[in-house]
C-alpha positions as CSV (number, residue, x, y, z in Angstrom):
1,X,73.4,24.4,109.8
2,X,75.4,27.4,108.9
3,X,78.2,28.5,111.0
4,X,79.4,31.9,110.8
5,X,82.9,33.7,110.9
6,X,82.8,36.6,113.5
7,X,83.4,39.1,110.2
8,X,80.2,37.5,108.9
9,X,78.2,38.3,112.1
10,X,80.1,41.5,112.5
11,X,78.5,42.8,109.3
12,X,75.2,41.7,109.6
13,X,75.1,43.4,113.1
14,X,75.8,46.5,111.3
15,X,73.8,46.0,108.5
16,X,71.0,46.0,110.9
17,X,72.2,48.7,113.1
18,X,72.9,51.6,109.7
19,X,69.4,50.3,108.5
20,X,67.9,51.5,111.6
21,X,70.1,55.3,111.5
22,X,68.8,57.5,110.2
23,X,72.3,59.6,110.3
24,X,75.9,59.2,109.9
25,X,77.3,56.3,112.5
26,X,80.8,55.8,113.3
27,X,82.5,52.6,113.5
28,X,83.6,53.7,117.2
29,X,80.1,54.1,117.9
30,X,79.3,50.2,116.6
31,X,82.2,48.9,118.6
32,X,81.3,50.4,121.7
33,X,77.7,49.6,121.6
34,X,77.9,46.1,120.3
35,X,81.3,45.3,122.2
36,X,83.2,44.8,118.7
37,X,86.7,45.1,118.5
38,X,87.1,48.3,116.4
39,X,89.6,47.3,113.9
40,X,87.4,44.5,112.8
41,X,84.2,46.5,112.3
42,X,86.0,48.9,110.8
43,X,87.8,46.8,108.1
44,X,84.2,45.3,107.3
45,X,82.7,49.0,106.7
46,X,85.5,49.6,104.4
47,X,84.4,46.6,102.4
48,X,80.8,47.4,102.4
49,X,81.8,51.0,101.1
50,X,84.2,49.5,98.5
51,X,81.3,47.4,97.7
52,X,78.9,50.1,97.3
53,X,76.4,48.9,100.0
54,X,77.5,51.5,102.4
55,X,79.0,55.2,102.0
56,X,81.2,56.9,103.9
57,X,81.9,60.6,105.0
58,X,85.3,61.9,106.3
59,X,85.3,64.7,108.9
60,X,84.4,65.2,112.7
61,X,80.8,64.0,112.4
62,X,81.2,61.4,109.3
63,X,80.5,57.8,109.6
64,X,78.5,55.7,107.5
65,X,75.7,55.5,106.1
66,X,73.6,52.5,104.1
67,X,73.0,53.5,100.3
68,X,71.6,50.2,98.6
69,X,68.8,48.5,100.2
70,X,69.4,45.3,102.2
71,X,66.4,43.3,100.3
72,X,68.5,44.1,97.5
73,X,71.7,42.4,98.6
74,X,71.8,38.1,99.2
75,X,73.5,36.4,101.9
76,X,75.2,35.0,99.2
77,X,76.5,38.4,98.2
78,X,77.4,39.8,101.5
79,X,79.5,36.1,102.1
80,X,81.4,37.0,99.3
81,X,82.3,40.4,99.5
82,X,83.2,39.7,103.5
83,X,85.3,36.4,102.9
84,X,86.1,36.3,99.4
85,X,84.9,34.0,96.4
86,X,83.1,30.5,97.7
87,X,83.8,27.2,96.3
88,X,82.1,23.8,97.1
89,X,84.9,21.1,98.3
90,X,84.7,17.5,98.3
């Protein structure tokens, strides 16, 4: 069984959600509707856009916007641009 961090989750809920837009959305906008604290979702769109699996727009109605196709990205990938570079331990 996998267990996930709540950064893990966090992205994968808006993964979903931005595959589903079909305009800009705000990270306010995925706080309040999932109930995510907004300095956590936020903080995981930056990495997605510094990742280039999301892009962002400044401005009164930017937000974000999915750019790379999510049968494109592994759960392998998305673990380790969310939490860093995975090792096996003893």
């Amino acid at each position: 069984m996998i267990k996930l961090s709540r950064k893990m989750e966090y992205a994968l809920i808006a993964l979903k959600h931005l595959s589903l837009a079909e305009q800009l959305t705000p990270a306010k906008e995925l706080s309040q509707r999932y109930q995510i604290p907004f300095d956590v979702v936020s903080r995981v769109l930056q990495i997605l856009n510094q990742n280039d699996v999301v892009k962002s727009a400044q401005g009164t109605h930017g937000g974000y916007k999915l750019i790379k196709p999510l049968n494109s990205i592994t759960f392998y990938e998305l673990a380790e641009m969310i939490e860093g570079p995975m090792y096996l331990v003893k």
